[in-house]
N, CA and C atoms of all chains as a GROMACS GRO file, in nm:
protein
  582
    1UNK      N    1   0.085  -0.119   0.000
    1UNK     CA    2   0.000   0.000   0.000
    1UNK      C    3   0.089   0.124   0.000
    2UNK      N    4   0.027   0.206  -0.072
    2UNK     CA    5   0.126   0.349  -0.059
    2UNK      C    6   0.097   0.432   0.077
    3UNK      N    7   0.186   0.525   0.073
    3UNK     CA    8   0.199   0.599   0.165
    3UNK      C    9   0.030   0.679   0.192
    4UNK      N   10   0.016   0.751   0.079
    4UNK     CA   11  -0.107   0.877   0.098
    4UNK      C   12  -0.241   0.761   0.131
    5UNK      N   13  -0.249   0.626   0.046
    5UNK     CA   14  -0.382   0.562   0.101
    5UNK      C   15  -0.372   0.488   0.219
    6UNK      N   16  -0.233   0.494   0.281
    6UNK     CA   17  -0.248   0.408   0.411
    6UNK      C   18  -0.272   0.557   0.540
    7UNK      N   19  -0.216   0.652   0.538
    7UNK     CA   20  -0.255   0.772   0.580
    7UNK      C   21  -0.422   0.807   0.557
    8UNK      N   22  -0.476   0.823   0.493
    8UNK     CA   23  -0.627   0.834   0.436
    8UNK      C   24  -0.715   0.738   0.520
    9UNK      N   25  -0.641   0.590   0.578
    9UNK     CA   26  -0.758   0.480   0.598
    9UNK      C   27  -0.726   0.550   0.771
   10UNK      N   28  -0.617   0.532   0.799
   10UNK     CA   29  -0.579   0.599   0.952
   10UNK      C   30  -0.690   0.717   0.969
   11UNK      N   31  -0.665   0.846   0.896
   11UNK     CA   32  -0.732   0.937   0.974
   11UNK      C   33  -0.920   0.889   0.947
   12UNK      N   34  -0.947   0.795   0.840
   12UNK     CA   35  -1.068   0.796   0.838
   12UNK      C   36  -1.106   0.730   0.958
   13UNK      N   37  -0.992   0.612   1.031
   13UNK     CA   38  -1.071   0.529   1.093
   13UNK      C   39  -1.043   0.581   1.257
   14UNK      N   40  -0.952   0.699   1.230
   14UNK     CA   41  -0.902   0.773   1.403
   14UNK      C   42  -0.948   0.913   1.355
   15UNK      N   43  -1.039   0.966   1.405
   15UNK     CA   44  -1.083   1.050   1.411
   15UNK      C   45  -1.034   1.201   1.484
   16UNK      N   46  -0.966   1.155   1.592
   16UNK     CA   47  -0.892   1.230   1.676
   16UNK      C   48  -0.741   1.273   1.614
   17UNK      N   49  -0.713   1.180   1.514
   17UNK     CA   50  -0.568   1.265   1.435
   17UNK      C   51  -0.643   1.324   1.387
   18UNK      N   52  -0.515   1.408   1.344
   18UNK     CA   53  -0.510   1.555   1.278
   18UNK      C   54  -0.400   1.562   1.176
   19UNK      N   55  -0.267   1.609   1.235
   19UNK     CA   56  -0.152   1.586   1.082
   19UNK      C   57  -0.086   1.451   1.114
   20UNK      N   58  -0.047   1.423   1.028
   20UNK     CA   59   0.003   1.251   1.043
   20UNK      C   60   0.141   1.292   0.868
   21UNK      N   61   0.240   1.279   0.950
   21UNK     CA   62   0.393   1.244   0.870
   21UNK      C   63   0.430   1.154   0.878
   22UNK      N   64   0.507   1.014   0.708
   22UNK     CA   65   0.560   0.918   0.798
   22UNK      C   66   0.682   0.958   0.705
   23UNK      N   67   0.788   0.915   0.811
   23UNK     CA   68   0.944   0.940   0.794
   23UNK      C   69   1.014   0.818   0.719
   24UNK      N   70   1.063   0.817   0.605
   24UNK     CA   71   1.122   0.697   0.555
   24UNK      C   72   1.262   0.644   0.626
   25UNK      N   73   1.328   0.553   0.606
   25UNK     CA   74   1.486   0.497   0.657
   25UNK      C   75   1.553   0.585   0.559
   26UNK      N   76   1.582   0.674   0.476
   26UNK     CA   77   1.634   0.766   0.484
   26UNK      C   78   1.628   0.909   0.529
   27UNK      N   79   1.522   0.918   0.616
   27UNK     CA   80   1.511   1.009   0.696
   27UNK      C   81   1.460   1.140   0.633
   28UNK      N   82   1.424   1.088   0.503
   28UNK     CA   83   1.296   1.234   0.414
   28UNK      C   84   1.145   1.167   0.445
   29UNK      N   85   1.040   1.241   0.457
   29UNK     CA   86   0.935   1.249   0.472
   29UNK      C   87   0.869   1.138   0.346
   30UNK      N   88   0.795   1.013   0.391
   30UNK     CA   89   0.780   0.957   0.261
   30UNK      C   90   0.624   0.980   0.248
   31UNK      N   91   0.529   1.057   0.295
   31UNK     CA   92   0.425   1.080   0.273
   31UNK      C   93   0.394   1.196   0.451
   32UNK      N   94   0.217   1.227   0.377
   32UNK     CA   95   0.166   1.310   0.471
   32UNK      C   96   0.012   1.341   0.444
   33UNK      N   97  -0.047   1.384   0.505
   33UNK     CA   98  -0.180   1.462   0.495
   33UNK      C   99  -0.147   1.573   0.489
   34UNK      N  100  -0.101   1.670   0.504
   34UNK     CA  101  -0.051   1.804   0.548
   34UNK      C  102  -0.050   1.834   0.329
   35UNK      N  103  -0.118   1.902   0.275
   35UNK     CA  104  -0.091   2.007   0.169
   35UNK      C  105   0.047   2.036   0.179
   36UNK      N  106   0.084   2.112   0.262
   36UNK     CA  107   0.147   2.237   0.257
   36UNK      C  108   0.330   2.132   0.328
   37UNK      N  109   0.426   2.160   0.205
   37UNK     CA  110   0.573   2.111   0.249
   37UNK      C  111   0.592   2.151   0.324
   38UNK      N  112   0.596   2.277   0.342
   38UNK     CA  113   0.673   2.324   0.458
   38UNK      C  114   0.645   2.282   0.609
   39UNK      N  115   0.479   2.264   0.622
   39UNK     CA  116   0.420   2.197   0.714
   39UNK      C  117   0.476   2.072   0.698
   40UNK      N  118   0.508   1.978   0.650
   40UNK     CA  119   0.539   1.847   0.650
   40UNK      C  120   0.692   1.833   0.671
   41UNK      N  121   0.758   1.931   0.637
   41UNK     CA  122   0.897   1.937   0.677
   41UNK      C  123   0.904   1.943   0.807
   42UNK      N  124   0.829   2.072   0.883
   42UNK     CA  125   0.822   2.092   1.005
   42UNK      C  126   0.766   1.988   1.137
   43UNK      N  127   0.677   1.907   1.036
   43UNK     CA  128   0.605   1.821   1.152
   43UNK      C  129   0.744   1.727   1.168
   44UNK      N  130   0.826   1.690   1.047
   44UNK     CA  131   0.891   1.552   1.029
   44UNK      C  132   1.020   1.579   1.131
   45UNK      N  133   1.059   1.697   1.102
   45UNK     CA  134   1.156   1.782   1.193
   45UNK      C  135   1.172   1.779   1.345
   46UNK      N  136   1.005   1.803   1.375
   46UNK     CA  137   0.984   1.793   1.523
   46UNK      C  138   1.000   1.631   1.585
   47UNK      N  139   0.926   1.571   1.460
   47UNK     CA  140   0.880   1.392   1.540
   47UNK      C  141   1.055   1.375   1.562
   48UNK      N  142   1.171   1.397   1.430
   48UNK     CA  143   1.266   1.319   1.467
   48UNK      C  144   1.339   1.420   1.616
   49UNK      N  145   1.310   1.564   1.644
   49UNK     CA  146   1.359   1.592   1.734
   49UNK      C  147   1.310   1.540   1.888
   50UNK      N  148   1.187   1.533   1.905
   50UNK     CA  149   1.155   1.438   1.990
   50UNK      C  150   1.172   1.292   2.036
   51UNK      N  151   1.220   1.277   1.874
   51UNK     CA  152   1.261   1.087   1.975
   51UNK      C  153   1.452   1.133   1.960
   52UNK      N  154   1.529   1.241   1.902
   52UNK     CA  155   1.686   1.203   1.927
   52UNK      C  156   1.619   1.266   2.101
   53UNK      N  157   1.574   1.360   2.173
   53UNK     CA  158   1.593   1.425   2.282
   53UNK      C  159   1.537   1.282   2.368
   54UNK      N  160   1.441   1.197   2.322
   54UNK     CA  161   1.394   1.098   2.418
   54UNK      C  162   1.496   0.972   2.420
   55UNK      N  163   1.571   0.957   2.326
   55UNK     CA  164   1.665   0.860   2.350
   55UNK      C  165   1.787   0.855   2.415
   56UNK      N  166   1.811   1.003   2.394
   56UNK     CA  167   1.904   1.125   2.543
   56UNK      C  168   1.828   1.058   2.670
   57UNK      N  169   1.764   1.028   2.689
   57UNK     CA  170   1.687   1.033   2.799
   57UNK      C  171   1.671   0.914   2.851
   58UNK      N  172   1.648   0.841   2.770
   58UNK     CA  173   1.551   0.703   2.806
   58UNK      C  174   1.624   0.595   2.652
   59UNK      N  175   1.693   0.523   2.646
   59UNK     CA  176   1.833   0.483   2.501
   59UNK      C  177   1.692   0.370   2.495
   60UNK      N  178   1.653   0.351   2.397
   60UNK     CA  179   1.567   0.224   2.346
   60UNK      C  180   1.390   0.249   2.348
   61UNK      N  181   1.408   0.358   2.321
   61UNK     CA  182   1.251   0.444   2.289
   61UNK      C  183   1.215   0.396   2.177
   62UNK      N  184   1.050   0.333   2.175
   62UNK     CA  185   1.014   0.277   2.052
   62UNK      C  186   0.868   0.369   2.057
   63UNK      N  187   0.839   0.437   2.121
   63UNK     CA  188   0.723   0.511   2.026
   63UNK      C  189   0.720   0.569   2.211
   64UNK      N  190   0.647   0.736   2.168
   64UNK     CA  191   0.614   0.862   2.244
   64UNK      C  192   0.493   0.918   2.245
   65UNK      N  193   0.416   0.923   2.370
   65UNK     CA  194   0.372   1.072   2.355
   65UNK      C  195   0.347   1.158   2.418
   66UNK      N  196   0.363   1.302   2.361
   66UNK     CA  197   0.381   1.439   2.453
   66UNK      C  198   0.223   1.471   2.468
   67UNK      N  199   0.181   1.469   2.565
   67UNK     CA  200   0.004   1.548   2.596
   67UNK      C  201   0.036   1.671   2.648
   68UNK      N  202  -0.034   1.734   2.581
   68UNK     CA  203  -0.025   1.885   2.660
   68UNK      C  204  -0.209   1.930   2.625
   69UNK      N  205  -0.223   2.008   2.653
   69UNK     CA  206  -0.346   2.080   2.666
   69UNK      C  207  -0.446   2.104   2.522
   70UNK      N  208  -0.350   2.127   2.442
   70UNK     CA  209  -0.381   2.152   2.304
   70UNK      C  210  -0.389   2.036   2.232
   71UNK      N  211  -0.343   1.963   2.280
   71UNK     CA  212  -0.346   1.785   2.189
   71UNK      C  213  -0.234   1.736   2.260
   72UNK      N  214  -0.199   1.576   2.155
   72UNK     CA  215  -0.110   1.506   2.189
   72UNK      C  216   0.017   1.488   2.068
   73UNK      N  217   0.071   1.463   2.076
   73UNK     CA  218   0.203   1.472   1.974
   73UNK      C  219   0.241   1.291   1.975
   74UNK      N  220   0.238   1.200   1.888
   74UNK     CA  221   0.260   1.033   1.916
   74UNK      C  222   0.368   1.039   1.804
   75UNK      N  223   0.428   1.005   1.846
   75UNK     CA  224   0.574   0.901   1.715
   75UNK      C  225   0.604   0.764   1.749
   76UNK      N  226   0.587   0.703   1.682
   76UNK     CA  227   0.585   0.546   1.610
   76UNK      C  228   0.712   0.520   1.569
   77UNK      N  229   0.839   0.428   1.621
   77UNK     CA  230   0.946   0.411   1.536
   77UNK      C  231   0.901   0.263   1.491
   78UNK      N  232   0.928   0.229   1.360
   78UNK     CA  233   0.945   0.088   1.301
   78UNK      C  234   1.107   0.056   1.267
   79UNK      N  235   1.203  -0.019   1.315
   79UNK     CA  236   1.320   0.024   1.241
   79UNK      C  237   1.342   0.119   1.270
   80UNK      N  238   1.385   0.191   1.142
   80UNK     CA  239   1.458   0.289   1.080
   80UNK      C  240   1.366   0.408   1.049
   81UNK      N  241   1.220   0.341   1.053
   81UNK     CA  242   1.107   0.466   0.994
   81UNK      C  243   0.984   0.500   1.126
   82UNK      N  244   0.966   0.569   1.095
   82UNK     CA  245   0.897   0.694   1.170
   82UNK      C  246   0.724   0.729   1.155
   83UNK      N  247   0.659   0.708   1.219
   83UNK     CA  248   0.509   0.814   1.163
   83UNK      C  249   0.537   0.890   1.318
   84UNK      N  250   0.480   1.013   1.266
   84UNK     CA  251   0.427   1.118   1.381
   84UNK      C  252   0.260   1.107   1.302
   85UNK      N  253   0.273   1.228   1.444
   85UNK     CA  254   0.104   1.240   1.448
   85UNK      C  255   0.028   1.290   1.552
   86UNK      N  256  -0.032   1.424   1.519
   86UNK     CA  257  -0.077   1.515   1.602
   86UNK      C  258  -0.231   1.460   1.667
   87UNK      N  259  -0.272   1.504   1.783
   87UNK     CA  260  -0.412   1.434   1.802
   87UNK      C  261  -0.485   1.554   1.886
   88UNK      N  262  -0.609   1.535   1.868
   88UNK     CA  263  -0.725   1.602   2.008
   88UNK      C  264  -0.660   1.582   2.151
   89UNK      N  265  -0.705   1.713   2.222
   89UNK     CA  266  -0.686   1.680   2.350
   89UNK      C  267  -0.736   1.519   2.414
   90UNK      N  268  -0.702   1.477   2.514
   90UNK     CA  269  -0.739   1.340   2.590
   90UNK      C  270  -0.742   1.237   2.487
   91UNK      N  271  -0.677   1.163   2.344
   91UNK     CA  272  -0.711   1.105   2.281
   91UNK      C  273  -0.719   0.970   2.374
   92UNK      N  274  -0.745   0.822   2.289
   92UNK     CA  275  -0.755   0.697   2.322
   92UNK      C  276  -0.626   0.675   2.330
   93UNK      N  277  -0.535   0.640   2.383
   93UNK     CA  278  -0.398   0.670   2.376
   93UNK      C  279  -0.373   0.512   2.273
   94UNK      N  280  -0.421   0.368   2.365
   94UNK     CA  281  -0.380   0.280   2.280
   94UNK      C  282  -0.405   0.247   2.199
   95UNK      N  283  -0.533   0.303   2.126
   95UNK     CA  284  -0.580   0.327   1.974
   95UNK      C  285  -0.526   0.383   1.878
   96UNK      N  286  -0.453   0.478   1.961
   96UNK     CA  287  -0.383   0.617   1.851
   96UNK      C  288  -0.247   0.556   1.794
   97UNK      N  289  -0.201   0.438   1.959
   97UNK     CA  290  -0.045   0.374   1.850
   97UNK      C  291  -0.145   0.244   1.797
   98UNK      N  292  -0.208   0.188   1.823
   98UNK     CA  293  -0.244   0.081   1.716
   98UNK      C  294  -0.246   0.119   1.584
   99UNK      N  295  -0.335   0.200   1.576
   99UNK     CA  296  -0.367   0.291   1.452
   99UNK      C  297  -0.214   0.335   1.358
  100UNK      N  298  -0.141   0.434   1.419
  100UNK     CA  299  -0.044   0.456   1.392
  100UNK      C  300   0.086   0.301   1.336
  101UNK      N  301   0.063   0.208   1.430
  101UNK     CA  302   0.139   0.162   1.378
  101UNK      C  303   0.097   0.045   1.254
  102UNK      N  304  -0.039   0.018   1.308
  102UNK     CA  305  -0.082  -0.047   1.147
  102UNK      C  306  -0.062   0.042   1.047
  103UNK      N  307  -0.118   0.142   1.055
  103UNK     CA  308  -0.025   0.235   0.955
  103UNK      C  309   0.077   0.265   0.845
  104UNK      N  310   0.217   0.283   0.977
  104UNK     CA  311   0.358   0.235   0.960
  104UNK      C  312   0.370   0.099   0.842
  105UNK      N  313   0.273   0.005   0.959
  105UNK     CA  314   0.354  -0.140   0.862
  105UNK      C  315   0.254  -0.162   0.772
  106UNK      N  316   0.166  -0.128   0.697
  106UNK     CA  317   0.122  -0.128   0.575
  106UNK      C  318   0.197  -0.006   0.459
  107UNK      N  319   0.257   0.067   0.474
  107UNK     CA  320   0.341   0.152   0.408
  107UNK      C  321   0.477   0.059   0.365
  108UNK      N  322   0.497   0.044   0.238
  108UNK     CA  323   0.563  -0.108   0.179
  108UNK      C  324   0.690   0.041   0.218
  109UNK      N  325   0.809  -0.019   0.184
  109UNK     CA  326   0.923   0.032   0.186
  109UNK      C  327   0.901   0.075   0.053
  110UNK      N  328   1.006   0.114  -0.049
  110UNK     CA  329   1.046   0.154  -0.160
  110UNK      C  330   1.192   0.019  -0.199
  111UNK      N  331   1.170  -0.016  -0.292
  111UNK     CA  332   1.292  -0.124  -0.259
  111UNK      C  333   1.423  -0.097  -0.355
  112UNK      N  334   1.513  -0.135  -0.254
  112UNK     CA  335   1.631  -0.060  -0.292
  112UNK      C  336   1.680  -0.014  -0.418
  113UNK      N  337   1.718   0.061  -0.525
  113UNK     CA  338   1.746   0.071  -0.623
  113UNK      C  339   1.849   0.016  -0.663
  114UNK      N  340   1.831  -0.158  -0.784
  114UNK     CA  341   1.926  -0.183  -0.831
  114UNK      C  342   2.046  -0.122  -0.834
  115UNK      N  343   2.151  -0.172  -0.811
  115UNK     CA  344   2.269  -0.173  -0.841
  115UNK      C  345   2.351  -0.149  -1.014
  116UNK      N  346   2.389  -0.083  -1.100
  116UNK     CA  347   2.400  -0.118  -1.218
  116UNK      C  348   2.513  -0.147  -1.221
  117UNK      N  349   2.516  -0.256  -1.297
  117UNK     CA  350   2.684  -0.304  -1.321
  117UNK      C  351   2.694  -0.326  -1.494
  118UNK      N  352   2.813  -0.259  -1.492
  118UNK     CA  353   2.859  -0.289  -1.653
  118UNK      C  354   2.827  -0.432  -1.692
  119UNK      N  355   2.810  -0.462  -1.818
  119UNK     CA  356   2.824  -0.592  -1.846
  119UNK      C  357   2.943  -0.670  -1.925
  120UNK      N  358   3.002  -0.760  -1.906
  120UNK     CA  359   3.125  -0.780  -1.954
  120UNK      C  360   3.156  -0.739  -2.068
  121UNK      N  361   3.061  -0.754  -2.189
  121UNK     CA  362   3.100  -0.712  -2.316
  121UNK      C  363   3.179  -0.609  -2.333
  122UNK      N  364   3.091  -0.528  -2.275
  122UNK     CA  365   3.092  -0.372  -2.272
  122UNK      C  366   3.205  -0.345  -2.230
  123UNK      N  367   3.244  -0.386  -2.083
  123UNK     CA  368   3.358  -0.393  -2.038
  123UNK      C  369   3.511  -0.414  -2.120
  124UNK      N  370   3.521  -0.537  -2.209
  124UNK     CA  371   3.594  -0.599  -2.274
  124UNK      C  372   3.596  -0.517  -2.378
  125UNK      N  373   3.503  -0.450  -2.403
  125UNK     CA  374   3.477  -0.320  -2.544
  125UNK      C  375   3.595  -0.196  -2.515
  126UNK      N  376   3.544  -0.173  -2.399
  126UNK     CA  377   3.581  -0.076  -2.311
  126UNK      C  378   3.744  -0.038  -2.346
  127UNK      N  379   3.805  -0.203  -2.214
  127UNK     CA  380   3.940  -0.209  -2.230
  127UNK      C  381   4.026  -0.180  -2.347
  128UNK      N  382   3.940  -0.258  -2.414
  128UNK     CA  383   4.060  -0.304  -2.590
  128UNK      C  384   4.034  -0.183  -2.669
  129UNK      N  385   3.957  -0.070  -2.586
  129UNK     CA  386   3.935   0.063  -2.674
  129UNK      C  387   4.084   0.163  -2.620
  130UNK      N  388   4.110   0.117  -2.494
  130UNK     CA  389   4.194   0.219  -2.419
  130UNK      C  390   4.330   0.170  -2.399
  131UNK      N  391  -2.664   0.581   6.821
  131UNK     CA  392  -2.709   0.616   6.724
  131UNK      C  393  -2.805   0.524   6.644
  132UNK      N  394  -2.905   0.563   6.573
  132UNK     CA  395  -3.004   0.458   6.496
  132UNK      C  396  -2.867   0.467   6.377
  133UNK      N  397  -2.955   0.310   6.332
  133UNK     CA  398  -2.825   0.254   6.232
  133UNK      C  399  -2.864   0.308   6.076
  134UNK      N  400  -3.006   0.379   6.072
  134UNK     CA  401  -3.040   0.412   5.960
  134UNK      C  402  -2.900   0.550   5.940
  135UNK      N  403  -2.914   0.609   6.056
  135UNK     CA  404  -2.829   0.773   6.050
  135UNK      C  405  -2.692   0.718   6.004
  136UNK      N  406  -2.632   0.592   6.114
  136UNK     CA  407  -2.505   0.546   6.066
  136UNK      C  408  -2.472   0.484   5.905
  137UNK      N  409  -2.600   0.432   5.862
  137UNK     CA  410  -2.582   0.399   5.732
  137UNK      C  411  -2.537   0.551   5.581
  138UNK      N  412  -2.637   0.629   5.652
  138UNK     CA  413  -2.635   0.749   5.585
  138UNK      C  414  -2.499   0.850   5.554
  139UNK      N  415  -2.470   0.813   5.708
  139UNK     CA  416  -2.327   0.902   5.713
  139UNK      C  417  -2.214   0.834   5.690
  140UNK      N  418  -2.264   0.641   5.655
  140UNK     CA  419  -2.117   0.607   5.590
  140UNK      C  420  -2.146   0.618   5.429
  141UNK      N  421  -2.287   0.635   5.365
  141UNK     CA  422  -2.332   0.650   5.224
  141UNK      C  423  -2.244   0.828   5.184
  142UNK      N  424  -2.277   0.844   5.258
  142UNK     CA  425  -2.245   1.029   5.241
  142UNK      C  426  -2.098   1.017   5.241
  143UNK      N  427  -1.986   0.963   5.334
  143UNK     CA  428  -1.896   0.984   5.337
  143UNK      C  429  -1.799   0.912   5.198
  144UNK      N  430  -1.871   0.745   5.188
  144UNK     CA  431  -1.813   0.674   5.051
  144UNK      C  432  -1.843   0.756   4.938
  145UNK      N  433  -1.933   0.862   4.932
  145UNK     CA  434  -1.987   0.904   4.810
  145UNK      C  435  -1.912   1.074   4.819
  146UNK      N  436  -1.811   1.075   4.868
  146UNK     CA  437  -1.715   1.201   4.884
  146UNK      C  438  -1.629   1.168   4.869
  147UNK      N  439  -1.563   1.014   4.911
  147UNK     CA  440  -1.448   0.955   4.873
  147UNK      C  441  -1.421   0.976   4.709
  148UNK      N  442  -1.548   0.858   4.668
  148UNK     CA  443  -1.518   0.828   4.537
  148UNK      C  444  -1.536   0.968   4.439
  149UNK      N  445  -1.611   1.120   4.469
  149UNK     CA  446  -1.597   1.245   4.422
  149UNK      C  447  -1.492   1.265   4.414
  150UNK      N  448  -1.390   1.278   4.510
  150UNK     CA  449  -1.289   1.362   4.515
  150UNK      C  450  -1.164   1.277   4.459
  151UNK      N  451  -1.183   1.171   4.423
  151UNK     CA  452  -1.056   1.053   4.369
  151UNK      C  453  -1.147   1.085   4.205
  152UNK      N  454  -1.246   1.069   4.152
  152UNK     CA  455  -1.240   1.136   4.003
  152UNK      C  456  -1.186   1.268   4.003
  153UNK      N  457  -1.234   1.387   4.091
  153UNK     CA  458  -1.186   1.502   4.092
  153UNK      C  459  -1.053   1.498   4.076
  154UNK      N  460  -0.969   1.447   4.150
  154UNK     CA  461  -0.844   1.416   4.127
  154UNK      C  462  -0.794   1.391   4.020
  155UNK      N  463  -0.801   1.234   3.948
  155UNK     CA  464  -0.771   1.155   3.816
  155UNK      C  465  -0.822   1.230   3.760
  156UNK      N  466  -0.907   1.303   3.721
  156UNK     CA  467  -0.977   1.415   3.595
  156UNK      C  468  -0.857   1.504   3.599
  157UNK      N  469  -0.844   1.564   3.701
  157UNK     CA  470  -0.727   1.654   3.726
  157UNK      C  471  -0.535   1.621   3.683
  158UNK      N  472  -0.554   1.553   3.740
  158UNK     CA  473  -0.423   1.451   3.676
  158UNK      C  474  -0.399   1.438   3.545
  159UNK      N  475  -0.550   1.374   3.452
  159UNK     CA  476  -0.509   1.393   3.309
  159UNK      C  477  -0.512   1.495   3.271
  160UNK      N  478  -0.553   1.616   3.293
  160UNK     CA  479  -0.560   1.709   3.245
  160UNK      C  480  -0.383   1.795   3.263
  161UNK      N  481  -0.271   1.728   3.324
  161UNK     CA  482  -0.156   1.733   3.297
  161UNK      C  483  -0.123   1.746   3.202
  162UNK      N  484   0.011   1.838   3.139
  162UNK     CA  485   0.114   1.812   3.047
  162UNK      C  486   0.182   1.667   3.073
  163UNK      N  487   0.238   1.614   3.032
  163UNK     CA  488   0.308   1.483   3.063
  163UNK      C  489   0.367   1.414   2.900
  164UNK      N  490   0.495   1.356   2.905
  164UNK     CA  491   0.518   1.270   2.833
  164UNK      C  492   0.587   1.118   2.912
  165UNK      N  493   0.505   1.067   2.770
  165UNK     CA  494   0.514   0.886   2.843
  165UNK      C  495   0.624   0.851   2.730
  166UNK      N  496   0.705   0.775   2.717
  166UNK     CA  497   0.789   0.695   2.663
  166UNK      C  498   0.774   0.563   2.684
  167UNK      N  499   0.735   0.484   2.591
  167UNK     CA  500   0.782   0.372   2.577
  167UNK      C  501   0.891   0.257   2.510
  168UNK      N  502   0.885   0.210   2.593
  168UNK     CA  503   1.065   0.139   2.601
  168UNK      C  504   1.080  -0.017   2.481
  169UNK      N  505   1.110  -0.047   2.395
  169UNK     CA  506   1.141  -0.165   2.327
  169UNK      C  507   1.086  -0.303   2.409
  170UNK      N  508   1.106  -0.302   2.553
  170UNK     CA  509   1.114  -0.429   2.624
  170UNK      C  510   0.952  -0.383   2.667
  171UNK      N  511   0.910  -0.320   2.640
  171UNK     CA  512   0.759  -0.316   2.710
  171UNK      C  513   0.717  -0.224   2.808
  172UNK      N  514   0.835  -0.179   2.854
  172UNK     CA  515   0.824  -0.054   3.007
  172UNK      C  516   0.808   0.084   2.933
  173UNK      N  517   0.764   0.132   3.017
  173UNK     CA  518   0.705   0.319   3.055
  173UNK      C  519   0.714   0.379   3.128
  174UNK      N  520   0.783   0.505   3.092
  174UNK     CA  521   0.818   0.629   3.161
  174UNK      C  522   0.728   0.737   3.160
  175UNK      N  523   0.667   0.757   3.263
  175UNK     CA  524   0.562   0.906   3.300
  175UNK      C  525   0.645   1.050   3.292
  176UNK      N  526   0.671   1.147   3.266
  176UNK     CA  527   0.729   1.250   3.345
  176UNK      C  528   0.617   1.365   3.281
  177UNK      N  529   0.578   1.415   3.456
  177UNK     CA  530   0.501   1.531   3.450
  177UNK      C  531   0.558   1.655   3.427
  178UNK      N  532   0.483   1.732   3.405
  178UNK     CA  533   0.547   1.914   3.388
  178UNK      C  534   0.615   1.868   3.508
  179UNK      N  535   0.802   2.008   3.504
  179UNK     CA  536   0.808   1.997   3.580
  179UNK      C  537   0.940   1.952   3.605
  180UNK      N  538   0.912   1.808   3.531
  180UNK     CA  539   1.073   1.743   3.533
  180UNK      C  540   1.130   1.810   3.441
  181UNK      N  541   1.261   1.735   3.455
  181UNK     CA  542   1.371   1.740   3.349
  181UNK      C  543   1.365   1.709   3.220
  182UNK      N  544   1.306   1.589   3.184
  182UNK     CA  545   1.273   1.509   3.078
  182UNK      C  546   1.120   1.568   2.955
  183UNK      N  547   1.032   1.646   3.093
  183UNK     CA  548   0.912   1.653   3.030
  183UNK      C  549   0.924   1.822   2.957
  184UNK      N  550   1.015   1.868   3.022
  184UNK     CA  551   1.121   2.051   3.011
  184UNK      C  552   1.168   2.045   2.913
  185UNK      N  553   1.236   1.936   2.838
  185UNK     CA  554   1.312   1.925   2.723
  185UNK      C  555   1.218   1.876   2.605
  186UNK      N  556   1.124   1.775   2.599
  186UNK     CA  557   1.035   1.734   2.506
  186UNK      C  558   0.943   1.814   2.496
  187UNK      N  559   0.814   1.887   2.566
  187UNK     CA  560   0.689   1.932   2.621
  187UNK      C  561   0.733   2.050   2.514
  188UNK      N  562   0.810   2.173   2.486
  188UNK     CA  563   0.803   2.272   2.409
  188UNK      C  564   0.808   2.230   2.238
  189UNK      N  565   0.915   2.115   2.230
  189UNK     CA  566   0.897   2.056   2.085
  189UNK      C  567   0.758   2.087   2.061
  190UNK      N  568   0.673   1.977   2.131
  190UNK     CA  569   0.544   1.897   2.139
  190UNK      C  570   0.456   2.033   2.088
  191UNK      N  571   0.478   2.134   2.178
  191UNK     CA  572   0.392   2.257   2.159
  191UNK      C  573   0.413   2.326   2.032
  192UNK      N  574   0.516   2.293   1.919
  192UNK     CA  575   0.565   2.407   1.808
  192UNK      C  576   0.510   2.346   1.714
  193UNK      N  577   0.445   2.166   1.744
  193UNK     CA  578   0.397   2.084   1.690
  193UNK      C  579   0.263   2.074   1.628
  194UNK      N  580   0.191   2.142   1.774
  194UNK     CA  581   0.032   2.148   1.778
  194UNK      C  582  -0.005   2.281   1.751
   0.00000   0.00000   0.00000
């Protein structure tokens, strides 16, 4: 499943998110609800500053969240990858990581980009040219 | 004392207990707080306040 329709089934089926970023294993934003980049830069910015400051803190942090008055702030690590995700005040807390992390693991990776390697011919072309 | 009065005034008193322990827990969530959870299954509370919740809690806010 891609990124934007596994985001889409989340907020349809959690009502209480709001922006939802998920962070790829290279550490760019691989999808979002958020329109607006700059908003999605910023959310992705914050989730990874919150888990390097929580692993300062607490070394083997696998998912957060900050409640404050205005909502809740949740980050999800899988691996290497990331969803944040803003919520309503008082959300369901263990709904919000279920949610979140079915999420996460329906978002396929991207798979690695072949390798290209010359092929011998070419190679042997190559040499006996130089 | 008649036991009706004693019944009354232990109804009245259980029914101030259990008021003021929601009053409380209502109050409680209504905290700033971040929870962390740990790989092995454990969780960390820290209310406004601490150290931990001082350093995360303003992120959280530039967030929302």
């Amino acid at each position: 499943m891609d990124a934007a329709q596994a985001i889409a089934d989340l907020t349809e089926i959690s009502p209480q998110v709001r922006k939802v970023v998920v962070i790829g294993s290279d550490g760019a934003p691989a999808g979002s609800n958020l329109a607006d980049d700059g908003a999605v830069g910023r959310l992705a910015d914050g989730a990874r500053r919150l888990v390097e400051a929580a692993e300062a803190l607490r070394p083997g942090v696998a998912q957060l969240e900050a409640a404050t008055l205005a909502g809740s702030v949740f980050v999800v690590r899988d691996g290497e990858r990331l969803i944040a995700a803003t919520t309503t005040p008082e959300p369901t807390v263990g709904l919000v990581f279920y949610d979140l992390k079915t999420c996460l693991r329906a978002i396929e990776e991207a798979p690695p980009k072949p390798v290209r390697r010359r092929s011998p011919a070419k190679k042997n072309a190559d040499d006996a040219a130089s | 004392m008649p036991p009706r009065k004693v019944v009354t005034g232990l109804l009245l008193a259980a029914g101030s207990l259990a008021g003021s322990v929601l009053v409380r827990r209502r109050a409680a969530r209504r905290q700033e707080r971040i929870d962390l959870y740990a790989n092995d299954g454990s969780m960390h509370s820290f209310g406004e306040g601490t150290v931990e919740a001082d350093r995360l809690l303003p992120i959280a806010h530039e967030l929302l």
